[in-house]
N, C-alpha and C positions, 0 to 999 in steps of 0.2 A: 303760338310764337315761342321762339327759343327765351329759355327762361337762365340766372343765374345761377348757383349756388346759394342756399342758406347761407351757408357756413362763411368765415370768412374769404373774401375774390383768392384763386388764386391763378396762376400763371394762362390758366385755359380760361379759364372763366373771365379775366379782365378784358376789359375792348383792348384794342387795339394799339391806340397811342400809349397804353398806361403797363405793355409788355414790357420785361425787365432788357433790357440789351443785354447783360451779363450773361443772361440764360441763354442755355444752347440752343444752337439754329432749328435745331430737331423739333423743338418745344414752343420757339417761339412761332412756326411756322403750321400748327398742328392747325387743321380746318374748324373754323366756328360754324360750319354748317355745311350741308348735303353739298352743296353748290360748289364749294371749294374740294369735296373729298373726290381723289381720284385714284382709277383702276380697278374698282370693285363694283363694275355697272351691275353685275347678274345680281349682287345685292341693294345697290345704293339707289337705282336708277327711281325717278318717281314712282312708277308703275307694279314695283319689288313688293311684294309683299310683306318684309322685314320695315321698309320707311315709311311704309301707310302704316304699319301698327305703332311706331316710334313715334310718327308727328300724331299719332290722331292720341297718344296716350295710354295706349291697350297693349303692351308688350308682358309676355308672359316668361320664363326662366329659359336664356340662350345660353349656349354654348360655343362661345369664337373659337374656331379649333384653325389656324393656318402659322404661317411660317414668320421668322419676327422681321420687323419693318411694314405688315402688309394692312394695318389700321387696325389691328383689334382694340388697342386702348383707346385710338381716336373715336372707335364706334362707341367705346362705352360714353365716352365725353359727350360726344353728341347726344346720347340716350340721356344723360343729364341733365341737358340743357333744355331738351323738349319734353319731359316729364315732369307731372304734376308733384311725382313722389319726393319721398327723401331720397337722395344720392349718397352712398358710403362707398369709400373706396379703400378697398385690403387686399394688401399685397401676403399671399404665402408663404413668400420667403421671408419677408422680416416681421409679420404680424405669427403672433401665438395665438392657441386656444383660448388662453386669460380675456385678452384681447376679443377676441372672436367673440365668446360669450357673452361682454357687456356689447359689442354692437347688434345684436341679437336680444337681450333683453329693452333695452332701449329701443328696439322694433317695434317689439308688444307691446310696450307702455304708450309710443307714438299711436300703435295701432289702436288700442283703446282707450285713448283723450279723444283724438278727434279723426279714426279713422283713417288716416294717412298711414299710405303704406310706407316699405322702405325698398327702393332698390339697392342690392348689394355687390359694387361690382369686386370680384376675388382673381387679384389678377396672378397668373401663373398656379391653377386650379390644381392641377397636376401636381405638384408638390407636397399637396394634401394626403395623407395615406388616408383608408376605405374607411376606418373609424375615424377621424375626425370627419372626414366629409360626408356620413351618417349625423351628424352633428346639424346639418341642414335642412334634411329632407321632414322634418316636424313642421319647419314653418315656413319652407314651400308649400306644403300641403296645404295649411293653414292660409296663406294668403300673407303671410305676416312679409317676407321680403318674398322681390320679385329676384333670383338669384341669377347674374350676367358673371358667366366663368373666359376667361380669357386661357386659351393653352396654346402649344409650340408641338406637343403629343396628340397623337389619334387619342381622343377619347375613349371610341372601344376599349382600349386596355387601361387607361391613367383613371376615368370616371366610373364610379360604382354605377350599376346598370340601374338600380330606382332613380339615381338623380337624374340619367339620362333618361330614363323615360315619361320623364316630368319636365323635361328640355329641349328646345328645338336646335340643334346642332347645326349651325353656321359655318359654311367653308370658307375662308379664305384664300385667294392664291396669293402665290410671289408678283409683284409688280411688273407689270410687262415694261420692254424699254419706251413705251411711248408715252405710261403713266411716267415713267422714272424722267422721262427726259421734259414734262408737263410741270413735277416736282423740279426738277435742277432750274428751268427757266423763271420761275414764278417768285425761286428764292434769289435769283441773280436780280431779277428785276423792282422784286420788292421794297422801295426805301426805308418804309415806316419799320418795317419789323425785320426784313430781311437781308440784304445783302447790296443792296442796292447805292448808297452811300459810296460803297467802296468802289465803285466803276471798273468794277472786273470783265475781262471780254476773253471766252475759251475761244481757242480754234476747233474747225468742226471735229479733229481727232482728239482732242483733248475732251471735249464734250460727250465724245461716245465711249473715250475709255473710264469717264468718271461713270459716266451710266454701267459699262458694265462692270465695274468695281463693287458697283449699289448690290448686284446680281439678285436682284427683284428685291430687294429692302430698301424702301424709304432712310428710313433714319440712318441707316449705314451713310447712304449716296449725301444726306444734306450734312454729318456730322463730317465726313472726307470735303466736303465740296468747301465749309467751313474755315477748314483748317490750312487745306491748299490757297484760297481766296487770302486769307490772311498772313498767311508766309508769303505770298506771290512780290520779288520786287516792284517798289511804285515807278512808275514811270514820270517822266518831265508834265506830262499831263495830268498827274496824278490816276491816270486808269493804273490797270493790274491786268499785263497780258500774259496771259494763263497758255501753255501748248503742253506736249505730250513729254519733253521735255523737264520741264517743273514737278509736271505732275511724277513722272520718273523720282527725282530728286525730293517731293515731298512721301510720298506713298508709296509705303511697303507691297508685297505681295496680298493681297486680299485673300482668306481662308475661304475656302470654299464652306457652303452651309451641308454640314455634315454632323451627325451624332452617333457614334460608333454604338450607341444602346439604345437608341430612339426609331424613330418614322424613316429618316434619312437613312438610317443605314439597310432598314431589311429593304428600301423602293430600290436601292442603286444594287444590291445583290441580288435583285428579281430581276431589274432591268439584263445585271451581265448572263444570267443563268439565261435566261430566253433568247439573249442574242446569241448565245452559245448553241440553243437548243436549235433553232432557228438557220444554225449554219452560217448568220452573220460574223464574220470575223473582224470588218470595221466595227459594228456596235459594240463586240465584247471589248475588244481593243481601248474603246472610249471609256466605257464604262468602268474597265482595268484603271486605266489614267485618273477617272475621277477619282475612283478609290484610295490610288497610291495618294497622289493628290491632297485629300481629304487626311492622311495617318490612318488609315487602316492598316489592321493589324495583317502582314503577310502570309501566315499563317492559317489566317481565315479562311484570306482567298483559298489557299492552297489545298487545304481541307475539302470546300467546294468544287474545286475540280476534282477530286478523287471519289467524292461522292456521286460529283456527273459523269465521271468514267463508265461507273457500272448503271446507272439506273439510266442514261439516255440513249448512251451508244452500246453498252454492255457487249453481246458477241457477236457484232455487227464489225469490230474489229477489239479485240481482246488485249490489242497492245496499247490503247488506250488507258488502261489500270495503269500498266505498267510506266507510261508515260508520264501519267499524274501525280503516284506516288514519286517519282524520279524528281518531280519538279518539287514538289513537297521537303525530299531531302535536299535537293540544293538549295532550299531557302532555307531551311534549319542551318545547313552548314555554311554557307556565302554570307547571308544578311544582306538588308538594305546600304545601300543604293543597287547594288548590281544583281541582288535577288528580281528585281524588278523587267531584267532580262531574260532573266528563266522562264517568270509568269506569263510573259509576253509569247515566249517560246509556246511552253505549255498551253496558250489561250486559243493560239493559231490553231494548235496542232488540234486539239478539241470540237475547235469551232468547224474544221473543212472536214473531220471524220463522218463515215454514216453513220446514222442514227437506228438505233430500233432498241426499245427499253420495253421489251420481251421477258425479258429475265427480272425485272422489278413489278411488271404489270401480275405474270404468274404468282408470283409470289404474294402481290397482296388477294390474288384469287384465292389462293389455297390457305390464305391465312382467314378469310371471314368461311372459309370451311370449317376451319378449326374452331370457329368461335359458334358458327351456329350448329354444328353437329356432337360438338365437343368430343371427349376421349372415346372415338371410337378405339375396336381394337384392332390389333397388328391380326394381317391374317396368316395364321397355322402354319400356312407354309412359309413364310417369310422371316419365323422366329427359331431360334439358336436353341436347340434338344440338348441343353448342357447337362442334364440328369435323365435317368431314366422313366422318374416321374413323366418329368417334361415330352420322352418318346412317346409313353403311355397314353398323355393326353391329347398327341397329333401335332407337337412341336414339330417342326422341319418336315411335316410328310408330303409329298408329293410336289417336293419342290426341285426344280430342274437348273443345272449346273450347266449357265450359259459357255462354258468353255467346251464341255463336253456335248451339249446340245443350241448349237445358234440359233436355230427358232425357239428359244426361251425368252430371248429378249422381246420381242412382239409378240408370243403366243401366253406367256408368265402375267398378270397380273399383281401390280406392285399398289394398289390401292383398298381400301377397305370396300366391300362389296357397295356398299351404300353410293361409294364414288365412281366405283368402275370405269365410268365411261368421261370421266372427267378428262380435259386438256386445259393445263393451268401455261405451257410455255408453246406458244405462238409466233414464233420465228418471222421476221419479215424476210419474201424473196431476195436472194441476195439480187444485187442492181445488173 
């Protein structure tokens, strides 16, 4: 059975009637069990592997790794509530090493009075640099805390790889609209804790634009749903009729979830680079939007295509470089807003050219030559007799002057014997 807190109740942990109204809708609405939490069936479903170890009490060092809104804090809650252990909760950004330490020693001491572990949940893990979060892996090992990291980063690179492989990495996604719109009704309807008092009625375009405002985050959608319910004028009835309208007049433009040095940003540059590669000119198109969209820096993009000039299409059409750099300087020189014209320009033009990256495939052929054959040498005839030494030792002998002899170029040998018969650039038919 779901268990309380030791420590003193607090806002999760109290029933129901005894939630503070003052506290945001987000918090006061967080699920006190499996039953309530929604969107995350591949995890939460009974049958999941992750909630049979949670309720039976056997959960060993996770790692919430998904996007914010999407339950990582509420799974830790729940992991509290159905565990025998101690429950601590540290946050990375406002909690120190000072800090960290005494809940850590106070582990040990738990752990040997009477055995009692400690679960430790560290929320925003990622914030941690490799040496402090070395700091952990002693009494992981040891059993002392069972360590629940909540992150917004790919793991891969934010978590040092011992703690990771002492962790079971839990995915989360973004909230589908059918979770998000499951959350918006639940809090409309709820009177005890939620929203419900206030006899708020959305129209159905007002309801879908609040959903995708959420754009898969929970806590976004009930802290907007909040705010709007609340400004909304009362009516003669005292309801509160909510349409797209209001919703206009209360809420700004929604930020797209975007992190120019994070996860978000290298998916949505993979995504444009392959609709590019792919010859899609709507996807790049989109993917362009989201970007600009997002504050991406112009630049970036611009870069990227000058890069996919040569290595996708390369001399499949050659004016392609030329195209990309071109775009490159009009956005150094225009700037945003109307830079945004160029890249769109340059996206098209990218995206409908043929493809063939002939010239980048050679090149990394001839480069793991280099690396497994290492300095070979230059052959005899292909080096510059600048001395007479040099004639002496067979510098430039027998080497033929394609202008003077045209079967040099096919019959000459421009590779070290070892290679001879190498082909590093592979042309595709032209179409």
């Amino acid at each position: 059975m779901p268990r309380s807190f030791d420590q003193a109740p607090d806002l999760f942990s109290a029933p129901r009637h005894e939630r503070a109204v003052e506290a945001p809708l987000a918090e006061r609405m967080r699920p006190c069990a499996f039953e309530e939490f929604v969107g995350q069936d591949d995890i939460t479903a009974t049958d999941r592997p992750l909630r049979r170890a949670i309720e039976a009490d056997q959960l060993s060092s996770v790692i919430f790794w998904g996007p914010p809104g999407s339950g990582k804090t509420t799974l830790a809650h729940l992991i509290a509530r159905y565990t025998k252990a101690e429950f601590v909760s540290f946050s990375a950004v406002t909690g120190g090493v000072p800090e960290l330490r005494m809940i850590l020693k106070a582990a040990e001491q738990r752990r040997s009075i009477n055995g009692q572990r400690t679960i430790l949940f560290v929320d925003e893990i990622h914030r941690f640099n490799k040496a402090q979060q070395d700091a952990f892996l002693p009494h992981v090992e040891r059993g002392t805390i069972i360590l629940v990291g909540a992150t917004t980063e790919n793991p891969s690179f934010e978590v040092i790889s011992p703690l990771l492989s002492r962790s079971i990495v839990v995915v989360l996604k973004p909230l589908s609209d059918e979770a998000l719109g499951r959350i918006l009704d639940r809090a409309l309807n709820d009177s005890e804790i939620g929203l419900g008092q206030l006899k708020a009625c959305l129209s159905s375009q007002a309801r879908q634009r609040l959903i995708a405002y959420g754009n898969g985050d929970g806590r976004a959608l009930l802290t907007a749903l909040e705010f709007v319910v609340r400004q909304a004028p009362i009516g003669a009835a005292g309801t509160r009729t909510i349409d797209v309208g209001t919703l206009d007049v209360a809420l700004t433009a929604k930020a797209l979830r975007y992190d120019k040095s994070g996860e978000e940003h290298y998916n949505t540059i993979s995504a444009y680079i392959k609709s590019l590669r792919d010859s899609d000119a709507d996807g790049a198109l989109y993917w362009l939007a989201r970007m600009l969209e997002a504050g991406e820096d112009p630049t970036f993009i611009a870069r990227r295509m000058v890069i996919f000039a040569s290595e996708d299409i390369g001399n499949a059409d050659p004016l392609a470089l030329i195209m990309a750099v071109s775009v490159a300087q009009a956005v150094q020189l225009v700037g945003l807003p109307e830079a945004q014209i160029n890249l769109a320009h340059g996206t098209t033009y990218l995206a409908l050219r043929p493809k063939d990256n002939a010239s980048y495939v050679g090149l990394l052929e001839a480069r793991k030559d280099a690396q497994t054959h290492g300095n070979l040498g230059v052959p005899l005839h292909l080096r510059n007799a600048v001395t007479s030494v040099m004639r002496d030792l067979g510098y430039g002998t027998d080497y033929r002057y394609v202008h003077d002899d045209p079967q040099a170029r096919t019959e000459q040998t421009h590779l070290p014997p070892v290679l001879k018969d190498r082909r590093y650039y592979r042309p595709k038919p032209s179409p």
